[in-house]
N, C-alpha and C positions, 0 to 999 in steps of 0.2 A: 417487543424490540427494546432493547437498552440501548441508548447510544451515552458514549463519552464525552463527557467534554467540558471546558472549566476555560473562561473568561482571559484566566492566567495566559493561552497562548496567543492572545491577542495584542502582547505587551511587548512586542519586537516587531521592525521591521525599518526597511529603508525603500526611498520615494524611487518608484517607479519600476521597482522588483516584482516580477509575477507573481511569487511567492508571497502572497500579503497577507493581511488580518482580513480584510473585507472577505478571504475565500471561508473563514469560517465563520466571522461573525455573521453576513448575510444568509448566512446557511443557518446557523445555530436559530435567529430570530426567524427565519421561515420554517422552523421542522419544531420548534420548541414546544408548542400547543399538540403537536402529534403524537411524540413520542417521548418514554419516559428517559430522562436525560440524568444521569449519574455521575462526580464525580470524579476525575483521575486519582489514581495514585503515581508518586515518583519510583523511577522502576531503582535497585539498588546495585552499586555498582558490581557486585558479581554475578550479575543479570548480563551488565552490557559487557564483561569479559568474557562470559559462555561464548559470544562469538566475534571481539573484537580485540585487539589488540593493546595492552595497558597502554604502550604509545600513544594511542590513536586518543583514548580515555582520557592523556593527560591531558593532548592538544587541546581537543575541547574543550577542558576544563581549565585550563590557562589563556584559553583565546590565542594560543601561540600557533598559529595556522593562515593560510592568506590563499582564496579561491575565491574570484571573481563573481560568482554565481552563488556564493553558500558564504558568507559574510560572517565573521567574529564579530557578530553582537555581542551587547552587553548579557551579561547572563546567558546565553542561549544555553552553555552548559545544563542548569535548572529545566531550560523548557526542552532540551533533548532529552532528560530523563522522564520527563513529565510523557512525554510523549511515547516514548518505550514502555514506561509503563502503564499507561493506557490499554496500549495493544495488545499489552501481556494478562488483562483482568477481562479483556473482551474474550482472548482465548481462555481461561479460565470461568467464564461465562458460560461459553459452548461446549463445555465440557459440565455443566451443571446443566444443559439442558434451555438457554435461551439464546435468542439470537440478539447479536451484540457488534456492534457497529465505533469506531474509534473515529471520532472527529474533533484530532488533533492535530498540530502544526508544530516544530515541520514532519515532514515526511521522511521516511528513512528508503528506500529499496535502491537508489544506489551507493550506500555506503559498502564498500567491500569492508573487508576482515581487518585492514590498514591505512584504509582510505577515507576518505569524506570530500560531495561532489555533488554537484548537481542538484543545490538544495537540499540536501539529507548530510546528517551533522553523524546520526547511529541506525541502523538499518531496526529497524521496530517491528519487522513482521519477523524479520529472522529472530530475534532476542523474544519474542511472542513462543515463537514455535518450538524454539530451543529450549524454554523454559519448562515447558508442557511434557516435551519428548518423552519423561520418565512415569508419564501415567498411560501414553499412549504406544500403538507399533509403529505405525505409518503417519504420516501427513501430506499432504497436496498443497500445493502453495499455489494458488492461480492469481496470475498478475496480468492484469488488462489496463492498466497503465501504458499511457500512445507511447511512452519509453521505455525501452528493456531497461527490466528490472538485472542492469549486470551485478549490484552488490549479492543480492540476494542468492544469484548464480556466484558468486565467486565463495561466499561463506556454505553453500550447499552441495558445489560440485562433490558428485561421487559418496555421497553418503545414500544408501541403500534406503533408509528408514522416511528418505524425505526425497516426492517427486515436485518440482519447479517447474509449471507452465508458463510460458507468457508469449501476448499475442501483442504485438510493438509494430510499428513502424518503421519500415527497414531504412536505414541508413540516416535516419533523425539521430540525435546526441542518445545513447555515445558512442552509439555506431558497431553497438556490439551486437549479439544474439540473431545474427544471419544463419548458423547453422547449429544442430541439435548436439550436443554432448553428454554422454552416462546418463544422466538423471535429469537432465535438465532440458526440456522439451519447447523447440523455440517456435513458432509461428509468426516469421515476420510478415506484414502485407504491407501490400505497394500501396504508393501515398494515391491518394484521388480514390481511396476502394469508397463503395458504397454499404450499407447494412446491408442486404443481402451477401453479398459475399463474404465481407464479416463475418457472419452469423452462421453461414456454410460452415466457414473456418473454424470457428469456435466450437461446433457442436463435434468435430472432430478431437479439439483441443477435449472437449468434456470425455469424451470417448476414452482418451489416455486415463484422465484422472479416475473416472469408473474404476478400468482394468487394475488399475494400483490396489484398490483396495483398503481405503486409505481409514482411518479411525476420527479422523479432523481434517476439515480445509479450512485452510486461512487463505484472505482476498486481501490485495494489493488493489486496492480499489483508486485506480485514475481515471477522471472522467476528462479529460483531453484528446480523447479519440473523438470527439463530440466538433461536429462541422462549424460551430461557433466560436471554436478555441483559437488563438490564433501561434501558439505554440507546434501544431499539426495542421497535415489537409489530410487527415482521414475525416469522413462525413455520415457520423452517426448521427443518429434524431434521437432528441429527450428522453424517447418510447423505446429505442433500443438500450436503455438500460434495466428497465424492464423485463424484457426479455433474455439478457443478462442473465439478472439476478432470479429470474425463474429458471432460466437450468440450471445456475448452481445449485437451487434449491431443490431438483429434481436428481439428485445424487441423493439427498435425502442422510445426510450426513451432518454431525452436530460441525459449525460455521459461524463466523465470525469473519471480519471486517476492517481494514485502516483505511484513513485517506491517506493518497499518495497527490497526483496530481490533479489537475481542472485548476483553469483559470477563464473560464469565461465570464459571464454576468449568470450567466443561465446556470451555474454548479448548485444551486439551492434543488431547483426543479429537477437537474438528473439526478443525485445524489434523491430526491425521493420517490419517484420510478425505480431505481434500485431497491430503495429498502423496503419499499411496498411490494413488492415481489418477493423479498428475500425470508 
């Protein structure tokens, strides 16, 4: 297992945002002995245009932008690319044959094509998948993040080449992906569900991704569906990531990895049930 990750994204943040340093550095120092840890590169900017909008590219790079929840730090520009390109050498990873893991900050899956939101500055799995597309036919994109992934749906609707899972909680921010459209395959569940039902649902969700037939899956990997978070009341335990990351791994497809969300104390612990299965 290769995981990503460079010190660098710990150099941003403001008091009392969920979105903090501590969700990777606590993570980074409890997995760092385990597994071998590599690295980022800065992705390049006609990386983040494959599927965003030069607009979108300058804001962020001028800080000329104002959302409540996703803050014009200083630099963030730098640590959005850093982070896009992460995700784009984990998927180039899994296309060489190991499994590869991005624990980087921020997260990208709802940035759409024009947008930035919700903590995510440039959508990192899409600009990952997008990059790839030209060695591969297909891809799966599973997103178990306790939020729809809407950017990810808004830069993939309708493309043939690329199917969009995600299993969210219905009607949490931002309120999207209650019903299924073209490619893009929604699985919302009701808030208070338990792992069993979860895990009902998801072996469903795996079911789709099977039939696609896909040549790569890339994971939008949020561990906020986790009954300790205080972002959701879906009520996973540490050990359903686990099992998680054992059925992805039971498609049997070369795979790869981003963090998206988790904010509890406990995201060190899930986040390695995950990868020890994965």
């Amino acid at each position: 297992m290769k995981v990503i990750y460079s010190k660098d994204c710990e150099a941003y943040k403001q008091d009392d945002h969920p979105e903090s340093p501590e969700r990777t550095k606590q993570t980074h120092k409890f997995l760092k002995d385990k597994f071998d840890f590599i690295k980022p590169r800065s992705a390049p900017y006609e990386d983040i245009l494959a599927v965003h909008t030069k607009q979108l590219l300058e804001k962020v790079r001028k800080g000329d932008f104002f959302d409540p929840d996703t803050p014009a730090y200083p630099k963030i520009f730098k640590h959005a690319l850093i982070s896009a390109g992460a995700a784009t050498q984990a998927a180039e990873l899994a296309l060489q044959g190991e499994s590869a893991f991005s624990l980087m900050r921020p997260p990208g899956h709802h940035a759409t094509r024009d947008y930035l939101g919700g903590f995510c500055y440039f959508n990192n799995i899409a600009i990952a998948v997008s990059k790839v597309m030209e060695k591969i036919d297909k891809a799966v994109i599973i997103d178990f993040d306790v939020h729809h992934g809407n950017g990810t749906q808004d830069i993939f609707m309708g493309n043939k080449k690329v199917l969009y899972i995600s299993l969210h909680e219905m009607f949490l921010y931002p309120g999207t992906g209650l019903i299924s459209d073209k490619n893009c395959h929604n699985y919302p569940i009701k808030p208070d569900t338990d792992e069993f039902v979860y895990m009902n649902t998801f072996k469903k969700a795996m079911i789709d991704a099977e039939n696609f037939k896909p040549n790569l899956i890339a994971v939008s990997a949020g561990f906020d569906a986790y009954k300790g978070d205080e972002l959701s009341s879906i009520n996973l335990e540490q050990e359903t990531y686990a099992k998680i990351g054992k059925m992805i791994s039971d498609l049997r497809k070369p795979t790869f990895a981003v963090l998206e969300g988790g904010y509890s104390e406990d995201l060190p612990q899930c986040i390695l049930h995950f990868l020890n299965s994965f």
